[in-house]
Residue frames relative to the residue before (quaternion, step in Angstrom):
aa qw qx qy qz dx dy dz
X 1.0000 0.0000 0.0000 0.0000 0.00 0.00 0.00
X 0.6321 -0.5044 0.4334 0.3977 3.86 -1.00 1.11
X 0.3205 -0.5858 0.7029 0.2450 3.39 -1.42 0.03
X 0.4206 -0.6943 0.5386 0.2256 3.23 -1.58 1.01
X 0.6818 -0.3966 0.4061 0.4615 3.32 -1.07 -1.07
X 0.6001 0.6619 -0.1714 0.4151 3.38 1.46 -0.72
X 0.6932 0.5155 -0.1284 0.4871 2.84 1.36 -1.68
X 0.7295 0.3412 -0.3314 0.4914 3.71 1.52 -0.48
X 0.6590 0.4373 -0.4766 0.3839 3.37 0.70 -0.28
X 0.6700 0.4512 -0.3912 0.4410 4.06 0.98 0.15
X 0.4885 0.6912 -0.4805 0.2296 3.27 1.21 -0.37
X 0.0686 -0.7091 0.7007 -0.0395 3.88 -1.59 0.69
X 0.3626 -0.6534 0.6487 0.1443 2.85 -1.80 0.79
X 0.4192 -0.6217 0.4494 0.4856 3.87 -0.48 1.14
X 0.5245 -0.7024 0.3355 0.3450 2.93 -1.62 -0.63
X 0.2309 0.8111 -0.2294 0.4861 2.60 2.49 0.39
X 0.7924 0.3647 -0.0413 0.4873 3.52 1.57 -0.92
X 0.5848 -0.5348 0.5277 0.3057 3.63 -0.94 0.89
X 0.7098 -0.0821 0.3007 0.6316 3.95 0.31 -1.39
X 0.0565 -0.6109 0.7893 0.0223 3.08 -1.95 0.64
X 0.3084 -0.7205 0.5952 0.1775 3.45 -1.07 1.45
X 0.1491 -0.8153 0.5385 0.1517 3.75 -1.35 0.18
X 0.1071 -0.8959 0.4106 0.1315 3.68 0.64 1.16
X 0.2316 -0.7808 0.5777 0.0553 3.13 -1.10 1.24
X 0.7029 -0.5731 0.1914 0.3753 3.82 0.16 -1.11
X 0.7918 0.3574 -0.1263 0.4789 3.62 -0.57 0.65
X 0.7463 -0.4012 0.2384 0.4746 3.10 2.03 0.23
X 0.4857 0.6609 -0.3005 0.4868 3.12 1.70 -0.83
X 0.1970 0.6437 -0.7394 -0.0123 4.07 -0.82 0.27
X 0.3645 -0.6008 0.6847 0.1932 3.28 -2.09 0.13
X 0.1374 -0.8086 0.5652 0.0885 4.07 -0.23 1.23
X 0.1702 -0.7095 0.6821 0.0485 3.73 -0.52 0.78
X 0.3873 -0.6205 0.6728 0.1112 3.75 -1.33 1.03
X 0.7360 -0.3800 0.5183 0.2126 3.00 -1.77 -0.02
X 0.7180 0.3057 -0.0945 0.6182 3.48 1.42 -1.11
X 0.6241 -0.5948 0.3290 0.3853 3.55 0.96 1.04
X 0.3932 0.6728 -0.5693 0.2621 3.92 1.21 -0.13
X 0.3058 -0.7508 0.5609 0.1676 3.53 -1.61 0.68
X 0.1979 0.8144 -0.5456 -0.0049 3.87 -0.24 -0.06
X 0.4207 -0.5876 0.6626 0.1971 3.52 -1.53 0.41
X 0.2083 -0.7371 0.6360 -0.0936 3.31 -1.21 1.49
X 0.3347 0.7824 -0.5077 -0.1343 3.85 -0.54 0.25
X 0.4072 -0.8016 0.3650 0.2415 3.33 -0.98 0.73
X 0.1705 -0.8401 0.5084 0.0818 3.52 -1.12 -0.06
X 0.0767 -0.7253 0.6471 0.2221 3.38 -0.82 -0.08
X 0.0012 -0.7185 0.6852 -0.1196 3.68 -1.42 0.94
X 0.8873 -0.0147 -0.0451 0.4587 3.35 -0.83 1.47
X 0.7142 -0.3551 0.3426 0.4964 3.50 1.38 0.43
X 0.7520 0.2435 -0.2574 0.5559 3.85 0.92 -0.19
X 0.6458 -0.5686 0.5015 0.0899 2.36 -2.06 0.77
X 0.1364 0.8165 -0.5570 0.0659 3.85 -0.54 0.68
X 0.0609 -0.7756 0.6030 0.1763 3.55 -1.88 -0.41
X 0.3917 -0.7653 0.4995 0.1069 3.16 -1.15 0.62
X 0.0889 0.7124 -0.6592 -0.2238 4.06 -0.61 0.03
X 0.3826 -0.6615 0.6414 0.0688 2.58 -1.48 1.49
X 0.8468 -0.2656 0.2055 0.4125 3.65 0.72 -0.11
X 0.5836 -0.4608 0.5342 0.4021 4.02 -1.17 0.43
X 0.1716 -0.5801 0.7779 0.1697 3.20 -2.05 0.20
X 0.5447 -0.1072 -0.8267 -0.0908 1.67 -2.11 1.67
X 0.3018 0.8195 -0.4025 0.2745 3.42 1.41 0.09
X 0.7686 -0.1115 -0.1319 0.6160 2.97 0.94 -0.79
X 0.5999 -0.6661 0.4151 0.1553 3.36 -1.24 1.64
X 0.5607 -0.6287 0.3204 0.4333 3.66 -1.07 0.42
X 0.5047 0.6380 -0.3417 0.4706 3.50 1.54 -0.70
X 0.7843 0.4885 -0.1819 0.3364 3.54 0.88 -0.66
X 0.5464 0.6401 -0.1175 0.5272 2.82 2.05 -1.05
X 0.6794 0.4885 -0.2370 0.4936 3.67 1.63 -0.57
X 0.7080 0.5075 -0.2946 0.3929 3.13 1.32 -0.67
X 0.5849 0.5114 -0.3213 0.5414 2.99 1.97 -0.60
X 0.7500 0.2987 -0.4303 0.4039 3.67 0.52 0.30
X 0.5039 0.4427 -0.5092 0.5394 3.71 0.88 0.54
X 0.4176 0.6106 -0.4165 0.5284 3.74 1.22 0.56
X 0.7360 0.3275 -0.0849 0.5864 3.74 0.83 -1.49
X 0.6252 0.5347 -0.4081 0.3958 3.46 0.86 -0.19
X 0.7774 0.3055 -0.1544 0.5277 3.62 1.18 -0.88
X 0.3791 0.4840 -0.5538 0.5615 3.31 1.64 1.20
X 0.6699 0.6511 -0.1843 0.3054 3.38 0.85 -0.47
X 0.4141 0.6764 -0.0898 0.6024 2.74 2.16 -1.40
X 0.7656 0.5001 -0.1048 0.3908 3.22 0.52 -1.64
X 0.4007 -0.6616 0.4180 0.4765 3.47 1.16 -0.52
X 0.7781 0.4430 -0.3772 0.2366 3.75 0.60 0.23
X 0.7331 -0.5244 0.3051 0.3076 3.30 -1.44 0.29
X 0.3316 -0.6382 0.6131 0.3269 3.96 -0.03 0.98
X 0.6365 0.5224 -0.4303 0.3700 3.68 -0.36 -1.12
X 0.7575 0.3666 -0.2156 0.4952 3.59 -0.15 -1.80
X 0.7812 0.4159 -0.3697 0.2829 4.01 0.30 -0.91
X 0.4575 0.6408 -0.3987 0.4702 3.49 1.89 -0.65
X 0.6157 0.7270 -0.0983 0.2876 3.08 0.85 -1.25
X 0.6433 0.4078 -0.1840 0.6213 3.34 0.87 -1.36
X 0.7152 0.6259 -0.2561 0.1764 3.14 0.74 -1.17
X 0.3150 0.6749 -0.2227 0.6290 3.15 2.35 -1.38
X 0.7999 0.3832 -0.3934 0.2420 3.54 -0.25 -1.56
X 0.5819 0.6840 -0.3104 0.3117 3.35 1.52 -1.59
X 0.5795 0.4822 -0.3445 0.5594 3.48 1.03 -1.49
X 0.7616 0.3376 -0.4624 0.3037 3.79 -0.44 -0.49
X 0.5944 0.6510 -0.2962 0.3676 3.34 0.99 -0.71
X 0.6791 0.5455 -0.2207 0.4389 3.17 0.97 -1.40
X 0.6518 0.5205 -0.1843 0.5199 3.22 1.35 -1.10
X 0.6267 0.4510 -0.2342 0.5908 3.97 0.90 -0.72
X 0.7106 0.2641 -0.3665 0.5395 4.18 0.74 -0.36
X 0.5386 0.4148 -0.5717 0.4593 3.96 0.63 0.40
X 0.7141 0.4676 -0.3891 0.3464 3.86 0.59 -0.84
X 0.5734 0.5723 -0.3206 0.4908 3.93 1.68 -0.66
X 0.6212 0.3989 -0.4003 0.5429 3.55 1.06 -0.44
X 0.8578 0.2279 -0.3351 0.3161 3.80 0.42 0.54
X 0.0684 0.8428 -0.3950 0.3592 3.09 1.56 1.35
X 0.3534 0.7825 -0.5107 -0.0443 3.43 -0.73 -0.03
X 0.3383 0.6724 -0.6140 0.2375 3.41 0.88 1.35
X 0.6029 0.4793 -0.4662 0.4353 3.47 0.54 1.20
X 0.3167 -0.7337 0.4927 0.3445 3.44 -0.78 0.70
X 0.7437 -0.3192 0.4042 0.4262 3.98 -1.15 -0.41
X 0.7964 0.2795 -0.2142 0.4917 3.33 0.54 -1.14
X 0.5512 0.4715 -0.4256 0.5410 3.67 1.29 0.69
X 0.5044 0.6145 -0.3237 0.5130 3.47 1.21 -0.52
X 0.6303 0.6654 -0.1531 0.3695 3.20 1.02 -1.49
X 0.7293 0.5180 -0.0913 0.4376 3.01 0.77 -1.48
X 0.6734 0.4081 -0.3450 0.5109 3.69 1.13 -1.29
X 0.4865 0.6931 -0.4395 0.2996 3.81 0.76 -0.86
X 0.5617 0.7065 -0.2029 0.3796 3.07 1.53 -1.66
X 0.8166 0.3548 -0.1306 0.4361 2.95 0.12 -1.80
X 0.4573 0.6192 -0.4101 0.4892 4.01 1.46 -0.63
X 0.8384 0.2244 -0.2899 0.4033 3.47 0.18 -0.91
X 0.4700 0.6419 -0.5145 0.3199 4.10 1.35 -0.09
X 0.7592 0.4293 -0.2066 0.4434 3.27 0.95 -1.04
X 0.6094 0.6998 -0.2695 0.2574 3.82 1.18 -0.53
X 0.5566 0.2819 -0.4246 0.6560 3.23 1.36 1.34
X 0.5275 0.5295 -0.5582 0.3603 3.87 0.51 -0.14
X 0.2107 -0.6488 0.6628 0.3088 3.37 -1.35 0.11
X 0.8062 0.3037 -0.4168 0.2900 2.23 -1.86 1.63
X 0.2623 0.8709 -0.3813 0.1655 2.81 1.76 -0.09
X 0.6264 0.4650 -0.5157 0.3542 3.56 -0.18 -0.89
X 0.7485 0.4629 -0.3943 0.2645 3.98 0.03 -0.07
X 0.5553 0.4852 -0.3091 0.6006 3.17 1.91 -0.49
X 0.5226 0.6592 -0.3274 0.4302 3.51 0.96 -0.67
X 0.8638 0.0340 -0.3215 0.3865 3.51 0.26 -1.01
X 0.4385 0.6318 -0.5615 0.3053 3.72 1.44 -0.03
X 0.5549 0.6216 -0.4306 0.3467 3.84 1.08 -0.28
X 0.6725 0.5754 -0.2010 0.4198 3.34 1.48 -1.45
X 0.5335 0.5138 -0.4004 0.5396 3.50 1.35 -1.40
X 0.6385 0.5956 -0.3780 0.3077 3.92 0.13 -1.69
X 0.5939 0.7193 -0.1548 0.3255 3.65 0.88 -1.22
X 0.8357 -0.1011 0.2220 0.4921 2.55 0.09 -2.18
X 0.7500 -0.5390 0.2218 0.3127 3.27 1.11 0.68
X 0.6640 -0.1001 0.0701 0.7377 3.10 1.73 -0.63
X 0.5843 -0.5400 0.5382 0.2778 3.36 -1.73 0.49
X 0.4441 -0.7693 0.4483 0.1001 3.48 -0.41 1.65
X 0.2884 -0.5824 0.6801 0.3393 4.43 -0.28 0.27
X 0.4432 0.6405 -0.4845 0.3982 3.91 0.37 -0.49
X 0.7814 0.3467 -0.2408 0.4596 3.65 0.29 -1.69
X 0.4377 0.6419 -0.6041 0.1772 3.80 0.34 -0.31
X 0.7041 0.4299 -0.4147 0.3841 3.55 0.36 -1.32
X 0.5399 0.6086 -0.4334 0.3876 4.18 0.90 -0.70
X 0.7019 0.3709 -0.2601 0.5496 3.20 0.62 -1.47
X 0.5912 0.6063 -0.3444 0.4053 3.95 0.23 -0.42
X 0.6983 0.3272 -0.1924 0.6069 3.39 0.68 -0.95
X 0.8336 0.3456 -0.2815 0.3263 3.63 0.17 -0.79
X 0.7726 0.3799 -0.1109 0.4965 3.59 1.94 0.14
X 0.3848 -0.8049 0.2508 0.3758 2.87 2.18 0.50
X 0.5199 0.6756 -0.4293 0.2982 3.25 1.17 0.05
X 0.5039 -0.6122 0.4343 0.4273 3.56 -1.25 0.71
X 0.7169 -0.3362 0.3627 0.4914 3.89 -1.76 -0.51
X 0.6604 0.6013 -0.2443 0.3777 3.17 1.09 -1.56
X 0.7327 0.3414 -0.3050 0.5035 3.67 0.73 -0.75
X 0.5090 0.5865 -0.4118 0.4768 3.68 0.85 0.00
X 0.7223 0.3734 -0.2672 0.5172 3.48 0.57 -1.17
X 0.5008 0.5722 -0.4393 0.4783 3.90 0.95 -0.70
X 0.5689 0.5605 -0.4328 0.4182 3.48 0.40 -1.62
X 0.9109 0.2278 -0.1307 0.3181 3.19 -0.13 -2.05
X 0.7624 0.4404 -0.3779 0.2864 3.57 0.72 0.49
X 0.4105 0.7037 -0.2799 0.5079 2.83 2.06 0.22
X 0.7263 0.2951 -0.3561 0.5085 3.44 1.35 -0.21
X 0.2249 -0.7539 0.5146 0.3409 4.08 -0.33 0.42
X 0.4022 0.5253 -0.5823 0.4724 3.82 0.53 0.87
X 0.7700 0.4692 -0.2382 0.3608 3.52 0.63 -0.36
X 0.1112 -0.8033 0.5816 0.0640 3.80 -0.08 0.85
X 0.4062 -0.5827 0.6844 0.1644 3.37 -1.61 0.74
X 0.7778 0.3550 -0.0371 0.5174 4.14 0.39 -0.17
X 0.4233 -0.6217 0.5830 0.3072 3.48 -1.19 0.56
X 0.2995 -0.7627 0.4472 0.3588 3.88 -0.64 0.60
X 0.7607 0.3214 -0.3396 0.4502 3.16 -1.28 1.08
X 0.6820 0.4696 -0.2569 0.4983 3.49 1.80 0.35
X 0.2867 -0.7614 0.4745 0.3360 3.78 0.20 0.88
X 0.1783 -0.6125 0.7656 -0.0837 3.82 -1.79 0.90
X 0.3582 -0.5912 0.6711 0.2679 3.26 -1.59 0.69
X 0.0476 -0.8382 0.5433 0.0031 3.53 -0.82 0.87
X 0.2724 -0.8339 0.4790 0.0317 3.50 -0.72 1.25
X 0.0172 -0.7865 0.6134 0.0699 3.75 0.57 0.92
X 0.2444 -0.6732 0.6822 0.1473 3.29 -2.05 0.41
X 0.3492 -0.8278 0.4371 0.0424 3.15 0.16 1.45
X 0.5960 0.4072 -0.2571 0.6425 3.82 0.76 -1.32
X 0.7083 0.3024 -0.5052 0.3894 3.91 -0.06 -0.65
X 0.6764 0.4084 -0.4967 0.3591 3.81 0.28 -1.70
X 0.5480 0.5384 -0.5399 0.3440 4.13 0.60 -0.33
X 0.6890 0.5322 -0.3088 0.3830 3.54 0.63 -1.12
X 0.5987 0.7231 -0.2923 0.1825 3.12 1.08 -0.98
X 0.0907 -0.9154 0.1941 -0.3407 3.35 0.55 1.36
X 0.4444 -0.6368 0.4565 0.4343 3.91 0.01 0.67
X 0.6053 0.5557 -0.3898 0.4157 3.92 0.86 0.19
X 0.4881 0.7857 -0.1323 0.3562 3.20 1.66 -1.07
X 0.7019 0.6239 0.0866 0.3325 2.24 1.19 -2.17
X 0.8263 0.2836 -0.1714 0.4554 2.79 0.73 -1.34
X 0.3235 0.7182 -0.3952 0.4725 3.39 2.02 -0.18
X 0.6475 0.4840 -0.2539 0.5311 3.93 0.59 -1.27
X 0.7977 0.4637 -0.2578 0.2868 3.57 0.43 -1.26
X 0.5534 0.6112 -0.3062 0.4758 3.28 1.56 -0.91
X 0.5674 0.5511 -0.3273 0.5169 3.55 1.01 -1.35
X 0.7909 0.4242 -0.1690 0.4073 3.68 0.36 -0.59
């Protein structure tokens, strides 16, 4: 039987218990902790497996809201895709979007360093595979892989910021910064999570 409003704003987890789930509908459940935390949980199945999604805390997000947000993941589901990975990307987009306005006002590069990566963007911009020769050229250079070069490497490899910065933080040979010199750094957390033998081939095809 659905859960009301009542039923979620009294729900508890003994103390006898780690979590107590509360099942509402369509997948939707409400998981109470031990410390009285509330969250929204929905499940799925895709391709034969089993998964979940949190869609978010209570009371932040309300139970009315919490349904609409799984008849959201249900017809991603419907659709054939993954809630997890699309929420995801989606997180990544916002950081990105937010990290390529702060690279367009950078200027710890001069022109004739600018100059120079542009260079090396277009030596490699018919090899396949390039992006790995590409930035060991950039690291070789300058010591580290500049946030400057994304938009080069972006434009000249169709590739978004986010998969660039994945690329380059997904290997730990690669540095974002000169050591022992401080940089504003913009990590994508949800991507380097995603980052994956899907990913991969997502980068490789592009290439």
């Amino acid at each position: 039987m659905p859960l009301n409003v009542r039923q979620v704003e009294n729900a508890k987890c003994p103390s006898n218990k780690p979590m107590k789930v509360f099942f509402d509908a369509d997948g939707l459940s409400l998981r109470v902790t031990k410390n009285q935390m509330k969250s929204w949980i929905v499940q799925y199945q895709l391709n034969g497996k089993r998964n979940n999604v949190s869609i978010g805390s209570y009371p932040k997000v309300s139970l009315v809201d919490a349904r609409k947000e799984c008849s959201v993941i249900k017809k991603m589901v419907s659709d054939g895709k993954d809630p997890k990975i699309v929420r995801q990307m989606q997180k990544a987009e916002v950081a990105a979007s937010e990290t390529l306005e702060t690279i367009k006002n950078l200027k710890t590069l001069s022109s004739q360093q600018l100059e120079k990566i542009n260079e090396y963007v277009e030596k490699y911009q018919n090899v396949p595979g390039a992006l790995l020769p590409l930035m060991h050229t950039i690291q070789d250079d300058f010591g580290f892989i500049p946030e400057e070069s994304y938009k080069f490497i972006s434009k000249a490899y169709n590739l978004s910021i986010a998969e660039i910065h994945g690329f380059v933080t997904f290997y730990h040979h690669f540095r974002t910064h000169l050591p022992g010199k401080i940089f504003y750094k913009f990590v994508v957390l949800s991507l380097v999570k995603l980052w994956d033998q899907r990913i991969l081939k997502i980068i490789a095809k592009k290439n």
